[in-house]
N, C-alpha and C positions, 0 to 999 in steps of 0.2 A: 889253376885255382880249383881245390876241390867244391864236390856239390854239396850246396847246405842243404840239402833235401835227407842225404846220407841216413838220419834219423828214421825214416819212415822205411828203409831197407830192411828186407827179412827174406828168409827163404819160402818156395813155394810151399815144400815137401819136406819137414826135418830129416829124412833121409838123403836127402838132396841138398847139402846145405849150398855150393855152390849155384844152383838157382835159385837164384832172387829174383826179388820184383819190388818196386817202390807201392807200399800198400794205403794207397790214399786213403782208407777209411781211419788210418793213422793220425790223421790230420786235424782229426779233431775238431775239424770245423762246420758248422752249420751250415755254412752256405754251399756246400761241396754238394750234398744231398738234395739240395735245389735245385742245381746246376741242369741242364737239358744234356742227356747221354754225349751227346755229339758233341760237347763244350767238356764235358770231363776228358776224354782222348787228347783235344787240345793242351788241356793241363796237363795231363798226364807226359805228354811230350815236352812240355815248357818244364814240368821238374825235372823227369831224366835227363836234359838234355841243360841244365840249369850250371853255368859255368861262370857266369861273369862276362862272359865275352859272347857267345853267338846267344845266348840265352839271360837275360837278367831277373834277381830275386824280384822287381816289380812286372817284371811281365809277369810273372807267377801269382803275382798279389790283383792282375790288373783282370785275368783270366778268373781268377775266383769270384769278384766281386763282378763278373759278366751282368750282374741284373744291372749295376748302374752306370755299369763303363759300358756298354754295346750301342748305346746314343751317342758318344764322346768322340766318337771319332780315333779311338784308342788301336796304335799300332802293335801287334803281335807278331812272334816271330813263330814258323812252326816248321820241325822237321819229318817229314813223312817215311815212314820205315821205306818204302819203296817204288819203284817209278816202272810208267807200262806205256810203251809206245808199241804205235803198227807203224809197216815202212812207209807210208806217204807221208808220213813224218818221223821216220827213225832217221830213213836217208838223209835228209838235209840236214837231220841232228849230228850222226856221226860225219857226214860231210862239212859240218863245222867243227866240231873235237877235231878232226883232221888237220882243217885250217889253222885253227889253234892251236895243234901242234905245229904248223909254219911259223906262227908267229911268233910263240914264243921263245921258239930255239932265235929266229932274227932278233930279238928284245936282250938275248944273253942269259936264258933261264933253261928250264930240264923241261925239253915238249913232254914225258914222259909222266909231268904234273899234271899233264890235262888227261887225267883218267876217274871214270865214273867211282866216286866213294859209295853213296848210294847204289845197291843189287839195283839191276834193270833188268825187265826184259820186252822184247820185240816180237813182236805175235806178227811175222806177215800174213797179212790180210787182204789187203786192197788192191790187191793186182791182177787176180782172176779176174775174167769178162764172163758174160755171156754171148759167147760165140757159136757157139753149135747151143742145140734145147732141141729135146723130142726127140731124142734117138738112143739107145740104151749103149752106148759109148760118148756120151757129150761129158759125161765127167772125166776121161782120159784124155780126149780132146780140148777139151779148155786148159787144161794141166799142162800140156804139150804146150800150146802156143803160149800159154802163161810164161813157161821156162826160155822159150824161144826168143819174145820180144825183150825180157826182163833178165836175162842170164849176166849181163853186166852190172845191173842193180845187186842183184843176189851173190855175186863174187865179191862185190864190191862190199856187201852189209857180212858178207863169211869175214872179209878181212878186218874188218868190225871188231868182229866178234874172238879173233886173235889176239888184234893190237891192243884191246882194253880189257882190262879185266871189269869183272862183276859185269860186263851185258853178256845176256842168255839169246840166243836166238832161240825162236821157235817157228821152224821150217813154213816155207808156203805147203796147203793142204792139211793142214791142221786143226783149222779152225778159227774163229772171230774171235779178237782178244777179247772183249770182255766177256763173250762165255767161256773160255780157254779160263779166263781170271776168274771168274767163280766156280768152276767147277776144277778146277786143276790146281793155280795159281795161288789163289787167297789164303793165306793161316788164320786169319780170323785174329789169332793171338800170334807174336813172333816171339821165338825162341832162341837167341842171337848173342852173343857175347856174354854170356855169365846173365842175362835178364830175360824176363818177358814183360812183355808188353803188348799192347794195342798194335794190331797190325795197322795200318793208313796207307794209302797209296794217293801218289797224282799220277797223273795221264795225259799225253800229247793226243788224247780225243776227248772231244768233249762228254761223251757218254760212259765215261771211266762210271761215272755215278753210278752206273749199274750195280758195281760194289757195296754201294750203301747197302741194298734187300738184304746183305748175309751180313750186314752190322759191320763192315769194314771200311770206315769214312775215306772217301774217295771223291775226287773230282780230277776236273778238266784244266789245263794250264798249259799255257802256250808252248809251242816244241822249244822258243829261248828261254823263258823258265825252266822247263823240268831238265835241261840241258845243265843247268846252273844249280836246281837240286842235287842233279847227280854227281858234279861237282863239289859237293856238300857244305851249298851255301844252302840255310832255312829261306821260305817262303817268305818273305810281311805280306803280311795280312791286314785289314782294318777289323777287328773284334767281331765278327756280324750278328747278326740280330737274330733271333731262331723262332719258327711260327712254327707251332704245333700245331699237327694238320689233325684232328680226331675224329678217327674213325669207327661208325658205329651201323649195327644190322649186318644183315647177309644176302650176298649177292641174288638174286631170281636167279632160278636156275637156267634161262640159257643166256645169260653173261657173261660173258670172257674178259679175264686179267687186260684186254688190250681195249674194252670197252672201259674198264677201271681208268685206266691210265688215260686214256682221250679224252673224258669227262673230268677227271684232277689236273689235263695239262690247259683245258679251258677256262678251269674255276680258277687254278693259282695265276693267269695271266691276268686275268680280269681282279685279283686279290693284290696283287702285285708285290713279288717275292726276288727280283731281279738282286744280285749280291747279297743274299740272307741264306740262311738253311733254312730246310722245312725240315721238323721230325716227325715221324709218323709214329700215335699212340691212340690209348683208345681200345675197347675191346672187338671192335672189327677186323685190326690186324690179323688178330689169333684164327681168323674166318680164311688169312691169305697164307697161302704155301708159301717157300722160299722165291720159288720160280713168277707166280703171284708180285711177290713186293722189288723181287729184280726188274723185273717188267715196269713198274712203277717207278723204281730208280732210275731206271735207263733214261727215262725222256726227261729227266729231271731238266736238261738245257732247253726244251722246250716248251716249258712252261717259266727258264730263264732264272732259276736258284743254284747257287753256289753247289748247294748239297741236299739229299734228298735223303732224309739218313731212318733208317728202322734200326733199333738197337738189337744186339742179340736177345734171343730168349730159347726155350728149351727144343723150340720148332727149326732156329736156324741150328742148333748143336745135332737134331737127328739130320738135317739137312749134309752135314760132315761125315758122317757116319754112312750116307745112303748113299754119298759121292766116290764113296772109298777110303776116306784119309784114315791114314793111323788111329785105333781106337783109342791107345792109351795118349794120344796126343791130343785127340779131342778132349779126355775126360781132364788132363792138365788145362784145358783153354777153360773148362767150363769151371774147376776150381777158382783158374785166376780170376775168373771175372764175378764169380761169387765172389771171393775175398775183396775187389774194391769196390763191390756195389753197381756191377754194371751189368747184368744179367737181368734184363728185365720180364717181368711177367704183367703183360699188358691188360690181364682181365682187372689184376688188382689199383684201383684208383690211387691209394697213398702211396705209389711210387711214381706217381706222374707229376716230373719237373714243373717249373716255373718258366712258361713261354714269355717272348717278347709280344705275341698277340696266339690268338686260336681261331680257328676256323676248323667247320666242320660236314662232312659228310654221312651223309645214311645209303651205304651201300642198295641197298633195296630200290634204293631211287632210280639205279643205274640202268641205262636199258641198252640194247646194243647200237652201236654206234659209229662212225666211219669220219674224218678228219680230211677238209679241202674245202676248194681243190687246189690250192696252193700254199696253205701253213697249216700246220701240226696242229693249232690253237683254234682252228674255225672248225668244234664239233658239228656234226649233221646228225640226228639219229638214222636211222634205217628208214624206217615208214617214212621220214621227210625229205629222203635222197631224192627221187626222181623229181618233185618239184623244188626245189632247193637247186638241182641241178638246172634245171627249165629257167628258172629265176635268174640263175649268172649267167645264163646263155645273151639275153636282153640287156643283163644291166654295165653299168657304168666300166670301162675298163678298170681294173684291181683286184685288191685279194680275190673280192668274190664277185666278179663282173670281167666277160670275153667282150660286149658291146658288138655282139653279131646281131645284123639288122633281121629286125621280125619276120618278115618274109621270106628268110632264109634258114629259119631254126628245122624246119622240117627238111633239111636239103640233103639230098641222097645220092653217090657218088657210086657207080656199081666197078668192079673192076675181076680180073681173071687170076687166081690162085691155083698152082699147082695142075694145071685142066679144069677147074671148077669154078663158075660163074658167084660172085658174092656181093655183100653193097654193107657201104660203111655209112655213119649220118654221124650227128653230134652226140655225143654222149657212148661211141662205141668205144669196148673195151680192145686195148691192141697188146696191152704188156699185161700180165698177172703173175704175180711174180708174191713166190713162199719165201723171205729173203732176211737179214738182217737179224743179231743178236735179240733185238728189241722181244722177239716175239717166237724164234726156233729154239729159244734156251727153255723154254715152260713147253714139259711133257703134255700138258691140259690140253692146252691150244692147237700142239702138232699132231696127236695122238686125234682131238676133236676134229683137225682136217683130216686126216685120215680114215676115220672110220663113216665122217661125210663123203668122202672119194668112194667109199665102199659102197654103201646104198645107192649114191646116183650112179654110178656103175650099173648093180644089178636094178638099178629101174629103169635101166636105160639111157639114161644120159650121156652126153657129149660136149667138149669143149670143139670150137671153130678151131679146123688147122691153121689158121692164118695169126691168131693167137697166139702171143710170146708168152708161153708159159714156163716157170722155171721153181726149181725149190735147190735153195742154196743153206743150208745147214751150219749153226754155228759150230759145231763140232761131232765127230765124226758117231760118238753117243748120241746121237739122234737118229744115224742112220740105222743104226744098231739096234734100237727099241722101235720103230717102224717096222725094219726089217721082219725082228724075229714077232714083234703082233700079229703080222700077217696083211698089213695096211700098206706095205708100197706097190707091190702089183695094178694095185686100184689107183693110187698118186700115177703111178706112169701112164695108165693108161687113159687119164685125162690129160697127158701132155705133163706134169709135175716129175719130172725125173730128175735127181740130183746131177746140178753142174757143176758143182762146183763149193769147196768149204771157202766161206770167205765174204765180203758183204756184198757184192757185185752189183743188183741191182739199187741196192740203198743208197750206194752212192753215187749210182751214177755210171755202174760199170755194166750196161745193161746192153751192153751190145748193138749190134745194128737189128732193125725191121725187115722183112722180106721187100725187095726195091717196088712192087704192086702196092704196097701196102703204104707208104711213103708216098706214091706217087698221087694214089688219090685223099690222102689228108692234104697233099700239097694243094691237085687239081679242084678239091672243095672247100679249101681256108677250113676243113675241119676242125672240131674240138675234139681229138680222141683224147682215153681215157686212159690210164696208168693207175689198175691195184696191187697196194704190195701193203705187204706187212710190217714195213720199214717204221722209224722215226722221223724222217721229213722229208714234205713233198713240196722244196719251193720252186720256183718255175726254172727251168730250165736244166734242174739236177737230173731228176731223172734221165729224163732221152728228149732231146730237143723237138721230136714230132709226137709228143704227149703234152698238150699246155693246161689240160686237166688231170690232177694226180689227187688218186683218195689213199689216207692209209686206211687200212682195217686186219681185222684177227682173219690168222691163217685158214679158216673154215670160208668167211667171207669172202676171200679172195677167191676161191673155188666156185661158188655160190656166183661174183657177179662174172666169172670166167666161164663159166654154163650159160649165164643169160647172154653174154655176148654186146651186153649195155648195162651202163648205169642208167639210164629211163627206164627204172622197173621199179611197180609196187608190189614186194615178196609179198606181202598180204592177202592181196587181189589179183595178180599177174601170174600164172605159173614160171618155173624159169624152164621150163621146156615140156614136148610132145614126146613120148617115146612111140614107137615103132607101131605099139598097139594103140595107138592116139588116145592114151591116157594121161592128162595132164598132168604135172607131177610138180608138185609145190616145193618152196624151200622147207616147211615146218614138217612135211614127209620124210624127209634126210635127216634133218639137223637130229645130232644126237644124244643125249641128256647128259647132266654131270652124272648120274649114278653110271653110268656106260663109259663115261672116261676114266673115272677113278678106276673102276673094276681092271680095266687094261692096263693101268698106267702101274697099279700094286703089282700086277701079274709080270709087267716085261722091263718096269724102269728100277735097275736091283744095280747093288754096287760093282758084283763081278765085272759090268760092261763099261762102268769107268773104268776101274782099275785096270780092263786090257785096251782098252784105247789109251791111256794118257802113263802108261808106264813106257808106251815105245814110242814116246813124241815126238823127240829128238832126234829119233833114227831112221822112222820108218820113210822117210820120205828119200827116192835111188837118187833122184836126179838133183838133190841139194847134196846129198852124201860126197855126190862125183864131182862137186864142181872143185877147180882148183884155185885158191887165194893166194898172192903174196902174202908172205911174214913180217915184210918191213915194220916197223913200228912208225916210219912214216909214209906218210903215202904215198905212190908214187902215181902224180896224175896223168895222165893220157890226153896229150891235146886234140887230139882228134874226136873225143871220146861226145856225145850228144846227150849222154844221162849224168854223168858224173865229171862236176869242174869248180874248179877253186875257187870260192866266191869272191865277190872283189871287199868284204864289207871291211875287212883289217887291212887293207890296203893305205902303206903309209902312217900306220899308228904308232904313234910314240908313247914313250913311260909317263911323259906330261901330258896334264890334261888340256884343253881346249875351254876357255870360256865364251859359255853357250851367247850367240851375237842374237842381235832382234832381226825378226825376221821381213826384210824391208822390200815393198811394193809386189809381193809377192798376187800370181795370176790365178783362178779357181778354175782346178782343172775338169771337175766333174761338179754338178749340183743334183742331190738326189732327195728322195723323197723320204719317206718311214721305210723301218723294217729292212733296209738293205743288207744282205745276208754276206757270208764269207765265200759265199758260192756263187754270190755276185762280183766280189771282190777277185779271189782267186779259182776257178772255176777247176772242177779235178776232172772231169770228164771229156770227153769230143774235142779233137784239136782240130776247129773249123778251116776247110781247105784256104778259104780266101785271109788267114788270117795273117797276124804279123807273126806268130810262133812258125805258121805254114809255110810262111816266106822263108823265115832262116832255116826249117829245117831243109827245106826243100834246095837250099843254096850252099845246105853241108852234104848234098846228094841223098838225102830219102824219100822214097814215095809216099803217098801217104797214107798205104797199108805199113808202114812202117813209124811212123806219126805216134804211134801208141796213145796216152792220154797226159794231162797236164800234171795228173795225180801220179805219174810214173816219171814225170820229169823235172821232179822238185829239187832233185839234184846239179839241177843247171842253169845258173842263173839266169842264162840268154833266153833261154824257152820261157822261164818263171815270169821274166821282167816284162816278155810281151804277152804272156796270155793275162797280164795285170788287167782288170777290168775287160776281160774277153767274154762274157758271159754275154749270147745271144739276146737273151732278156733282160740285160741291163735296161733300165730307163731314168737318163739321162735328161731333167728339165731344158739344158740348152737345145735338144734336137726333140724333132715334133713325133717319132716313132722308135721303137723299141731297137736297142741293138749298140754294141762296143764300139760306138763312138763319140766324137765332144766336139767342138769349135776353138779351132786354134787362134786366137782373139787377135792375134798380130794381124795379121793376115785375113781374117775374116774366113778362113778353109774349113770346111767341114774333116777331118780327118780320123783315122783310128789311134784310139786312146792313146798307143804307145809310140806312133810316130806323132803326134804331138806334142807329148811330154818331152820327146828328144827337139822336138824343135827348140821347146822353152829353153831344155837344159845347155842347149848348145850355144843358144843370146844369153845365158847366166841368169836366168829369171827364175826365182823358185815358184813353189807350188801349193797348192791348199786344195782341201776337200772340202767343200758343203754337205751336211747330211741331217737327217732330220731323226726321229728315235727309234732306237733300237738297232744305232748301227753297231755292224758287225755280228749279229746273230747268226746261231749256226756253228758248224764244227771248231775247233780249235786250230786253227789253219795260220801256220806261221808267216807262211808265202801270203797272207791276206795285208799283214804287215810289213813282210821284205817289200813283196811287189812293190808298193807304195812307196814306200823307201828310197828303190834304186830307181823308180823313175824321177827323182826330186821332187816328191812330194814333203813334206816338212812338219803341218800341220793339220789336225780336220777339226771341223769347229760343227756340233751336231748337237741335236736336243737331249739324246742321252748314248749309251753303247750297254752294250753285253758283256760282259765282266770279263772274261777272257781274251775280246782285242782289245779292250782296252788295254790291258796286260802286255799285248804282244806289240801293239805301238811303243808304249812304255820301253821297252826290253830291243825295240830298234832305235830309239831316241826321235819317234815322230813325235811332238805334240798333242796329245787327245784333248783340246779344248770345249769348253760345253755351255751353251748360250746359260746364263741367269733364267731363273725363274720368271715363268710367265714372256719369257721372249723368245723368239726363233725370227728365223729371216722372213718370214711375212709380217711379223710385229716391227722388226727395226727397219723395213722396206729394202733389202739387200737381195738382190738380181742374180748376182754370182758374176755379173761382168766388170763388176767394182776392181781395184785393186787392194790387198790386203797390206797392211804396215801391223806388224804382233810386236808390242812393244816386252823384252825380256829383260826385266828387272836383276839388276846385280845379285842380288840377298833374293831367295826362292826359299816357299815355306811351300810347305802340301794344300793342296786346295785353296793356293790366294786367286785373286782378280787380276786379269791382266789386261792392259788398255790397247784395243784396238780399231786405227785409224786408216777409213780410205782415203781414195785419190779424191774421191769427191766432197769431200772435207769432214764429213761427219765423222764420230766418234762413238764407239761404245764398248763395253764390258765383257768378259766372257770367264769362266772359270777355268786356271788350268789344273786340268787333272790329272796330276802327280797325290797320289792319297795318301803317301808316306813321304817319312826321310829316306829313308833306303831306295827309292823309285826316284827320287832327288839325284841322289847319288848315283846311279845308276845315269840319268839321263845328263849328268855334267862329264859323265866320261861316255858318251856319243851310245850310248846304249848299255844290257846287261852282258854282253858276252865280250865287249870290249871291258870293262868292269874285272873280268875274272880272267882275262887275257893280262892286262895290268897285276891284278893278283899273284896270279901266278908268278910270274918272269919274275916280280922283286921279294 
């Protein structure tokens, strides 16, 4: 069926008549012009893509009238030009395309169906360590063991990249995808079949948002979703709702883009923006660089919004220009978006949309600031770190409470480094770590550490060698613009030496401690301390002997990596003596914005994109050299510990299954708020004593060979027991912290995963207890396999984080969610209950479903399926079984 949009078709360029573009301001309609930038892109997708079949003329009608359908609960459907996964979540994606091509050749179909329609591409990122740090070869050496442990992953993602068309790889040492995506990556506008249009991306991270800063609507969506994008099935969406966030005044001068963002990811949690957009307007924008509002974008999941969107204006179009791209390509992007009205100029008010609600900031207000010591949301200013810190040392165990007894807060643990006597206490810094897209893509920031490294240099200062210090770069244009400033000399020689391109510390890939330095956090019940520059510091991600983690801007990392603690007043405290015992403050170093700007015009120029990211593809020997099968099927490797056939198509027929109630089912875990993905599926440390420790160790590796669970998402067996592995899990059935439950049969206290095998093995299914905000945190697919394959079925919680909710959905668990005003303290439910989910024949999106325990009571819970399509999806056992069925008929 043709598009009835066809009408509003014209060319960009009359000399160019074959490019076209659908010109909405064609439309003639008032209420287009109201519409909030980020809600136009959506339409703009829902016409092009307007067929009768994946798109309808009322979605079209339903997206215009956004002011009064975004309350309605109104389902949209939406196609994203393009999809950006890293490998701890490409592996398990192309390891199911794989499977699925198993499946569907056994169904009687062309496996050869199951190939990405949607461009993709794959940034590896996540598989450098910090291994070696502090030595002017540690970037060689991480790269080395990187290819070493990971060379079957990386053979494995080459034949990927053969067998399917449209996914790109891009090599490990390249750089963190969402800087790789905004500076390399992004069109801003797509140039693709005879049209332009909006560029849009999803991402199997949830920090894809970084995107929004350069006006290219972007988010986070589970690896089974964007799996099914690429597939070129459209998103459903529920319509959302869009808070304008306005922004006004200009920052004090020594505020950093990363004090911006920890002070808006505190205000929007406490605003509560959880599945909505926020747009950012307002004439304060025009006060942020590109790099500025990416920084802002980036943590957009941690302040828990769908999308965090800045529309183009004339700042993101020289941003294009200063990155390198095509000049006559940009000045086509900036045409097209004059022509439909999307090129915003933020000083003037009469173009500012029609929000669902506003809120508002006065940059001026901002002061600098540090985030902890356990969620991204609990700002601290600076002057109120060291008591703030002194406070959670005392108080209650949680977010912000260790609950170490008073007479042990002074307690001081001395031990022997290197030949050199030293003493560690609560609040010592052990990791400091330059790390993460969040905050190495803004020249401001890297350039401000830098030329801080410079002055405490020549004043004399020193970092403690005992200090894990590390600068990991999102792309290799950063080293480049250091370099040629003159500012890395100075980084090295406080310990910041590049290890490595890639996110290493942020998530977790942080290496081991010197065995001294371990031994007395252990011998003292210490609180050491963990600075990085990252987006989130929940317990346990970083490094297991850090249970304190602050973020802060890359200057400050340096700053509390000189003092050697977070117990400092920078005000009142110097952060150290130099030689000539002159005391030397932070406000002596810190360096002005007129001092950053001046370096950053001087050394951050397009030439250094353009020779970094024209040889992206190539320049790395040791991916060039590896050798891949051609097969177009996989051939798997039983022996293999990284890469194996998942069992989840196992036995799927062309017919569907109707979904049965789910009867006397046992609660395998009860958890409190906030439970992260990184509680759920932990990507770090494969704990020796654990159940993943067990099998590998019983398929012959040691446990320098272990790698991490983030490297081993391509293997079920590993995935399925590090489910709920997280050191810091805390679990209500057991009275202290740590990856275990009570096997209720038996009464045995056991680890999570030999539990669940016990249930599964009496045929008892499983249920989660959880309270709000489960599932925050990265987009982590294995947060939802795991659960899965150990027969979990359903989790019944106060509320979730938009993306597992998605990824439950997309493996066929249940995401159910207490009513209003109830949770398991209100209806008195222990977790020792037995569950009976009553599944009604006829399922609508969001009905009640009736559930009854063993102990006779009875109550309500909503289940949440938010769509028909999510419906559908969940009566054929999941989304990839969905387009498995698809496919083959």
């Amino acid at each position: 069926m043709s598009n009835p949009f066809v009408r509003i078709v014209e060319p960009l360029d009359p000399k160019q008549p074959l490019k076209k573009f659908f010109n909405l301001s064609k439309l003639e309609d008032a209420r287009y012009a109201r519409l909030p930038f980020s809600i136009r892109i959506l339409l703009e997708a829902a016409i092009r893509n307007c067929d009768e079949f994946l798109v309808k003329k009322e979605d079209v009608e339903n997206i215009l009238n956004w002011k009064v359908m975004q309350h309605k609960n109104v389902e949209v459907p939406f196609k994203p030009a393009r999809v950006i996964l890293q490998d701890f979540t490409g592996v398990p994606a192309v390891v199911d395309f794989a499977a699925m091509r198993d499946a569907v050749k056994k169904l009687g179909g062309d496996p050869e169906n199951i190939n990405p329609i949607c461009p993709a591409d794959l940034v590896i990122d996540h598989s450098i360590q910090v291994d070696f740090n502090r030595q002017s070869d540690s970037l060689q050496k991480n790269q080395d063991l990187e290819f070493e442990r990971n060379k079957e992953r990386f053979e494995f993602l080459k034949w990927g990249s053969q067998a399917f068309k449209n996914l790109r790889i891009i090599p490990p040492g390249s750089g963190i995808i969402h800087q790789v995506n905004l500076e390399y990556l992004a069109r801003v506008v797509m140039d693709q079949d005879g049209y332009y249009y909006p560029d849009s991306v999803v991402g199997t991270d949830s920090h894809t948002t970084m995107i929004d800063g350069l006006g290219v609507l972007g988010w986070g969506v589970g690896g089974i979703e964007a799996e099914a994008v690429m597939l070129g099935q459209p998103i459903s969406m529920v319509l959302p709702e869009v808070v304008g966030y306005k922004l006004v005044g200009n920052p004090q001068p020594l505020v950093t883009s990363t004090d911006i963002v920890l002070t808006i990811t505190k205000h929007l949690r406490q605003v509560g923006v959880v599945g909505k957009f926020v747009e950012f307007f307002g004439p304060g924008v025009a006060q942020l660089s590109i790099a500025d509002r990416a920084t802002i974008a980036n943590m957009c999941p941690e302040y828990g919004a769908t999308a965090a969107y800045f529309p183009v204006d004339d700042i993101s179009i020289g941003y294009l220009i200063q990155t390198g791209r095509d000049k006559e390509k940009v000045m086509c992007t900036k045409r097209y978006l004059e022509a439909v009205g999307m090129l915003r100029d933020f000083k003037n008010s009469s173009q500012d949309p029609e929000f669902t609600q506003v809120v508002e900031l006065d940059l001026h207000t901002v002061v600098p600031c540090c985030s902890g010591p356990k969620r991204p949301q609990d700002k601290v200013a600076v002057s109120d770190m060291k008591k703030d810190f002194e406070t959670c040392l005392g108080a209650k165990q949680g977010f912000k409470g260790f609950q170490i007894a008073p007479d042990r807060h002074n307690s001081i643990v001395k031990f022997n480094f290197e030949g050199c006597d030293f003493e560690l206490a609560h609040g010592s810094v052990v990791i400091a770590a330059i790390t993460s897209c969040t905050n190495t893509s803004n020249p401001s920031v890297m350039l401000g550490a830098g030329l801080l490294a410079k002055k405490a240099v020549e004043a004399g200062l020193s970092v403690k060698p005992y200090i894990k210090t590390s600068l990991s770069p999102g792309s290799g244009v950063v080293t480049y613009y250091l370099r040629e400033s003159g500012v890395m000399p100075y980084l090295s020689q406080l310990g910041f030496d590049v290890v490595g391109y890639g996110c290493m510390t942020c998530i977790g890939n942080s290496g081991p401690l010197p065995e001294s330095v371990v031994e007395a956090i252990t011998q003292g019940d210490l609180v050491a301390v963990g600075v990085l520059s990252g987006n989130r510091n929940f317990e346990g991600r970083v490094h297991p002997n850090t249970r304190a983690n602050y973020l802060a801007s890359p200057p400050l990392v340096i700053a509390y990596a000189i003092a050697g603690t977070i117990r400092i007043d920078f005000e009142k405290e110097p952060l150290g003596i130099n030689a000539s015992g002159k005391k030397i403050f932070l406000k002596d170093i810190w360096p002005t914005r007129n001092e950053i700007q001046a370096v950053e015009r001087q050394f951050v120029i397009p030439g250094m994109f353009k020779e970094v990211y024209e040889k992206i593809e190539t320049v790395n020997k040791a991916w060039n050299a590896l050798d891949a099968p051609s097969d177009k099927l996989y051939r798997w490797n039983p022996k293999s510990t990284y890469i194996k056939s998942p069992p989840f198509f196992d036995g799927l027929t062309l017919a569907l299954q109707t979904p049965k109630t789910i009867e006397d089912a046992y609660v395998l875990l009860s958890f409190g708020d906030s439970v992260t993905t990184d509680h759920i599926s932990p990507a770090g440390n494969i704990a020796r004593n654990s159940p993943a420790a067990r099998y590998l160790t019983s398929r012959g590796l040691t446990p320098r060979e272990f790698n991490s669970y983030g490297s081993r998402r391509g293997n079920d067996a590993v995935m399925a027991r590090g489910t709920f592995a997280n050191i810091r899990l805390v679990n209500k059935f057991i009275d202290k912290q740590g990856p275990q439950t009570i096997h209720f049969p038996s009464g045995e206290i056991l680890d999570v995963f030999d539990a669940a095998e016990r249930y599964k093995q009496a045929g008892h299914p499983l249920i989660v207890l959880a309270g709000k905000e489960y599932g925050a945190g990265s987009s982590r697919d294995w947060a939802a396999k795991g659960p899965f394959l150990l027969g979990v079925k359903a989790v019944l919680a106060e509320s979730y984080e938009r993306i597992h909710r998605s990824n439950l959905v997309g493996m066929g668990v249940i995401p159910l969610q207490y009513l209003p005003g109830e949770d398991a303290g209100t209806l008195g439910l222990t977790g020792r209950e037995r569950y009976t989910i009553i599944i009604p024949e006829k399922l609508k999106p969001q009905m009640n479903v009736q559930i009854k325990l063993d102990t006779g009571k009875t109550f309500h819970a909503i289940m949440r399926f938010d769509t028909d399509v999510e419906l559908t999806y969940f009566h054929n056992g999941g989304i990839l079984n969905y387009m498995i069925r698809k496919m083959a008929s």
